[in-house]
C-alpha positions in Angstrom: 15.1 -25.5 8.4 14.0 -23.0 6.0 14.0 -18.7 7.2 10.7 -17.5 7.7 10.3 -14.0 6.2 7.2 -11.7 6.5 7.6 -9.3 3.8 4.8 -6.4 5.2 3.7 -3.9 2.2 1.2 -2.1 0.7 -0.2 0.1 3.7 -2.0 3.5 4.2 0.5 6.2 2.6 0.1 7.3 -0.5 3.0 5.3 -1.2 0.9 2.2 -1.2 2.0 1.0 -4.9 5.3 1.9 -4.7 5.4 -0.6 -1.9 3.5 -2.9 -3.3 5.5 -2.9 -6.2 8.8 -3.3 -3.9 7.6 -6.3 -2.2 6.6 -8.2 -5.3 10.1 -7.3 -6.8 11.8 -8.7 -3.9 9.4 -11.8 -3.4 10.0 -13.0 -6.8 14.1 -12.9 -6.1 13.6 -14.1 -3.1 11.5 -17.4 -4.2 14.3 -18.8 -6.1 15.9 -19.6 -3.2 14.6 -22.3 -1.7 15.9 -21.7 1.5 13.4 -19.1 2.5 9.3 -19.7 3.7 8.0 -16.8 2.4 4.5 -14.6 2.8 3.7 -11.1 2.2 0.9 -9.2 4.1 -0.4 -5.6 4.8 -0.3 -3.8 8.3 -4.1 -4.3 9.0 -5.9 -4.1 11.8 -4.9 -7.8 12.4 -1.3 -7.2 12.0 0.2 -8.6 15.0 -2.6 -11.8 14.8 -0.6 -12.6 11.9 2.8 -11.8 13.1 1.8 -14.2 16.1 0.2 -17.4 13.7 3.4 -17.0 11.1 5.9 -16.5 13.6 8.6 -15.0 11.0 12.4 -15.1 12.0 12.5 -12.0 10.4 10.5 -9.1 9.1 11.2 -7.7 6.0 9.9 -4.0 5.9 9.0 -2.9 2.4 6.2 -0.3 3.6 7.3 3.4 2.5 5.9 6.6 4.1 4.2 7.2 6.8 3.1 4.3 9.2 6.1 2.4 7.8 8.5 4.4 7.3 8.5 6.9 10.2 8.7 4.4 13.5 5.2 3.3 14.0 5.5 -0.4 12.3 9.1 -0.4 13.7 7.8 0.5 17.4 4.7 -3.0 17.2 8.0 -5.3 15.9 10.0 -4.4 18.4 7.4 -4.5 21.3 6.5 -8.4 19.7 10.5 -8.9 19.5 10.8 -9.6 16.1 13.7 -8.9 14.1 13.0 -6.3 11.4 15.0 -4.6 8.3 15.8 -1.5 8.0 16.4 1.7 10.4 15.0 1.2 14.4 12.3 3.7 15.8 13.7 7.0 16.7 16.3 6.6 13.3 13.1 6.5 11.4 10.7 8.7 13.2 13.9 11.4 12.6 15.0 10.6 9.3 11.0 11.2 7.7 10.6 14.2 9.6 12.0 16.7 7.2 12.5 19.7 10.0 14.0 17.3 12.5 16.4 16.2 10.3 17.4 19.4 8.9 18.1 20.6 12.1 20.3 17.7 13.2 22.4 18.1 9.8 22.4 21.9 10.6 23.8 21.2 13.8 26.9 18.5 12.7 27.7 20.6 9.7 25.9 19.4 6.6 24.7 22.2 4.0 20.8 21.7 3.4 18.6 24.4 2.0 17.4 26.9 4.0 13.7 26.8 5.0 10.9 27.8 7.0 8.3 25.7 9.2 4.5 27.2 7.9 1.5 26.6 9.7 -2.0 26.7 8.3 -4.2 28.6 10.7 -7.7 30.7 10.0 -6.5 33.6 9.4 -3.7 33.7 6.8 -2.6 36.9 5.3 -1.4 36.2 2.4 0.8 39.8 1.8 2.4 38.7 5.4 3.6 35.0 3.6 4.9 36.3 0.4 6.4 39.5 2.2 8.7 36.8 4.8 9.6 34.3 1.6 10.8 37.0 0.0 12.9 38.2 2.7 14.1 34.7 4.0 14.0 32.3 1.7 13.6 34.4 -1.6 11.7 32.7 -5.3 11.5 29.9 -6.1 10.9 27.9 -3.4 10.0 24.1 -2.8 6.9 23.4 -0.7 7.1 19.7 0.9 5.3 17.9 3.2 7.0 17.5 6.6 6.9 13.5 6.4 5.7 12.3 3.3 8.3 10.1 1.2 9.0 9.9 -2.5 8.6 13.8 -2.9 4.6 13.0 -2.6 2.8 16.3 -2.8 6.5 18.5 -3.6 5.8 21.5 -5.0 8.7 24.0 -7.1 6.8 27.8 -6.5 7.8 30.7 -8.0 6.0 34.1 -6.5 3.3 33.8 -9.0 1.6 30.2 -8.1 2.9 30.2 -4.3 -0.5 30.6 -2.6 -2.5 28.1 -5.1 0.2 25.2 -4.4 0.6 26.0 -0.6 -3.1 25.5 -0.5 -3.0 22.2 -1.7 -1.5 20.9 0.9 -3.8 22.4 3.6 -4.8 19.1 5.0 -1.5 18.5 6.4 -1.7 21.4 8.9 2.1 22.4 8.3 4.3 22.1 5.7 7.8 22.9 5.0 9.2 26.0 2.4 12.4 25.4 1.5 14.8 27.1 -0.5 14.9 25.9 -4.2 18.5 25.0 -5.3 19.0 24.6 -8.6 21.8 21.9 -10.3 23.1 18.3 -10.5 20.5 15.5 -8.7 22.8 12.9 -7.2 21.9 10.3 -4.9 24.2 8.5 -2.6 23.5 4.6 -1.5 24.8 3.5 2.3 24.6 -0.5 2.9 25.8 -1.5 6.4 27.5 1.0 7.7 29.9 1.6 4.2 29.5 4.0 1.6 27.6 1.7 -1.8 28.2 4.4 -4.1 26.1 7.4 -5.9 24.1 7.9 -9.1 23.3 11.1 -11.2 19.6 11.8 -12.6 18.7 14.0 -15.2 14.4 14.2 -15.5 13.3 15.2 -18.1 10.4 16.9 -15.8 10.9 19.8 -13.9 12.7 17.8 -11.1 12.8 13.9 -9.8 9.4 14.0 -8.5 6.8 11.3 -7.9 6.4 10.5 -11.8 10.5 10.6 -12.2 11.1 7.6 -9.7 8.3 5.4 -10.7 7.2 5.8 -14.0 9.5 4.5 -17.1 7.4 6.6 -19.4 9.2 9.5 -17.6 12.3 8.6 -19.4 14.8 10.2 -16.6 18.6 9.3 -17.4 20.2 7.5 -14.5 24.2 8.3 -15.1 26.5 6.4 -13.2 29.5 6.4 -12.5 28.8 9.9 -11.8 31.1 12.7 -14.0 32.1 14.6 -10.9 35.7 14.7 -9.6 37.5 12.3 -7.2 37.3 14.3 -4.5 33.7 15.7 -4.9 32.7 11.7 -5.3 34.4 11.4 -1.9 32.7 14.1 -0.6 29.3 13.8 -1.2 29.3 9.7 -0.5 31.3 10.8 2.8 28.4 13.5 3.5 26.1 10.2 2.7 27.4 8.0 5.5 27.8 11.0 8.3 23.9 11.7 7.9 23.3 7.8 7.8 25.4 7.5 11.6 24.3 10.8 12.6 20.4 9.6 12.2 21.9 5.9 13.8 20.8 4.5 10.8 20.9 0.7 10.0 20.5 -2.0 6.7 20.3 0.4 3.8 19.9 4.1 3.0 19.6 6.8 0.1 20.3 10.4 0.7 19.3 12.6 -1.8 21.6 15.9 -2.8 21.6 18.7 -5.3 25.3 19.6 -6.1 25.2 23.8 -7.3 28.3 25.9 -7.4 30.6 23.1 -6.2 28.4 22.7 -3.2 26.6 19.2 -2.0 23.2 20.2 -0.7 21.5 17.7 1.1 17.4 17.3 0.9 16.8 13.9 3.2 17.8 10.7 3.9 15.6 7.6 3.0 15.5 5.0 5.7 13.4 2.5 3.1 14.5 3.2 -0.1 12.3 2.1 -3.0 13.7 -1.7 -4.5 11.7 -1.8 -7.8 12.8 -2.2 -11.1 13.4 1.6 -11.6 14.8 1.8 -7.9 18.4 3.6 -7.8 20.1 1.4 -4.7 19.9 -2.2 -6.9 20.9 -0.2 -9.6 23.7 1.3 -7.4 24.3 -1.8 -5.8 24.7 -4.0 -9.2 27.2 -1.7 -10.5 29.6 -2.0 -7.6 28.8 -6.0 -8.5 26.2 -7.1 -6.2 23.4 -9.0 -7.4 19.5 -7.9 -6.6 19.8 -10.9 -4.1 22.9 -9.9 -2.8 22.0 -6.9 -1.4 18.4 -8.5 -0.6 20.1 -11.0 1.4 22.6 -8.5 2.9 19.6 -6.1 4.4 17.8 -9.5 5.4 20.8 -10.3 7.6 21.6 -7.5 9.0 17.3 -7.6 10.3 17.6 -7.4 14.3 15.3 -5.6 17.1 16.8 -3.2 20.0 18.3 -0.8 17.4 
């Protein structure tokens, strides 16, 4: 009896290619196995229709973002009791909420940039912005989106352009200001519960922004094993796993660091890291010696609901 998978992509974010692009990736690997009855489809508004006519053993979550990526597709799966990949409902809904997770590293211990929570409102003063920044935060600073993924809409600010760039992200109603740390990008990979191993990138644009992670014209230099000490490696892919159990994370994970005057800073925690081919968890994984359907096949098994 072959295993039914749904593979669900695509969706409303503006991640919507990325995850596209994911799905067709794994697909393809998947296919060759003939053990597997496989479909993809989009979260529409017949969603659970189709969850209901297929009937999948399992659900393989390849949505990133919001709507996918933040507990909402996780919260329909588990009300139709189907098993799912990936990180459970409150894991997710924490893990994409940039302030809520923050605060939960804060609390156990882990170094993350300072930062303030703004809110738009009618009447902004704009002396009364720069004049707080400049005592709590101090230039430059990153503006993010509180729950956007795959740093959509990230902004580096120095006093200068502040006000132009926090306006662009008006529409989101509040926004995060972070402290801009400087230094080494490395990125750590947690698969079942175990540390998978890290990777260093070097853009050759101002950081690893949207354009970095997904397009090869970029040309950013993925260096692994990572040139850091024994005990910094065990440090920052120890710092990896204790966010990925302190969020109650399952399947797979990518947490994102910058290491700056022999400090690991930690930005976030991905609960649906990106499985393309520029995607730095198969690229992890394969160096460690598991195959693209190795580790496909691992997060597929480890699928379950009530998580």
């Amino acid at each position: 009896m072959k295993k039914k998978i749904l593979l669900i992509a695509g969706g409303y974010s503006n991640e919507r290619d990325i995850s596209l692009q994911t799905a067709k990736s794994v697909y393809l690997e998947l296919k060759k196995n003939k053990k597997y009855n496989l479909k993809i489809t989009e979260p529409d508004g017949n969603f659970v229709k189709k969850l209901r006519l297929f009937k999948p053993d399992v659900v393989f979550n390849l949505l990133h973002g919001r709507f996918g990526e933040d507990g909402y597709i996780q919260s329909i799966l588990e009300s139709e009791k189907i098993k799912y990949t990936h990180s459970g409902v409150m894991s997710s809904s924490i893990a994409i909420d940039k302030e809520l997770s923050k605060k939960l590293f804060i609390k156990n211990n882990i170094l993350t940039p300072k930062y303030i929570k703004f809110v738009f409102k009618k009447n902004i003063i704009k002396k009364n912005i720069i004049r707080n920044i400049k005592r709590i935060l101090d230039f430059p600073v990153v503006i993010k989106p509180i729950n956007e993924g795959s740093s959509v809409n990230v902004y580096i600010c120095n006093k200068s352009n502040f006000i132009k760039n926090l306006y662009k992200l008006k529409n989101y109603g509040e926004v995060l200001i972070e402290k801009f740390i400087p230094g080494r990008e490395i990125q750590v990979a947690v698969l079942d519960r175990k540390k998978l191993g890290a990777i260093e990138l070097k853009p050759k644009r101002k950081f690893y922004d949207y354009e970095a992670k997904y397009n090869p014209k970029a040309k950013t230099e993925h260096i692994i094993p990572v040139k850091i000490t024994k005990k910094n490696y065990n440090k920052v892919t120890s710092l990896a796993l204790k966010a990925h159990n302190l969020l109650k994370c399952r399947g797979v994970t990518r947490s994102d660091f910058r290491f700056y005057k022999d400090k690991f800073y930690l930005l976030e925690t991905n609960t649906q890291p990106g499985m393309t081919s520029l995607s730095l968890v198969p690229e992890i994984a394969s160096y460690k010696g598991i195959s693209f359907i190795q580790l496909i096949e691992k997060i597929v098994n480890d699928a379950s609901i009530n998580k």
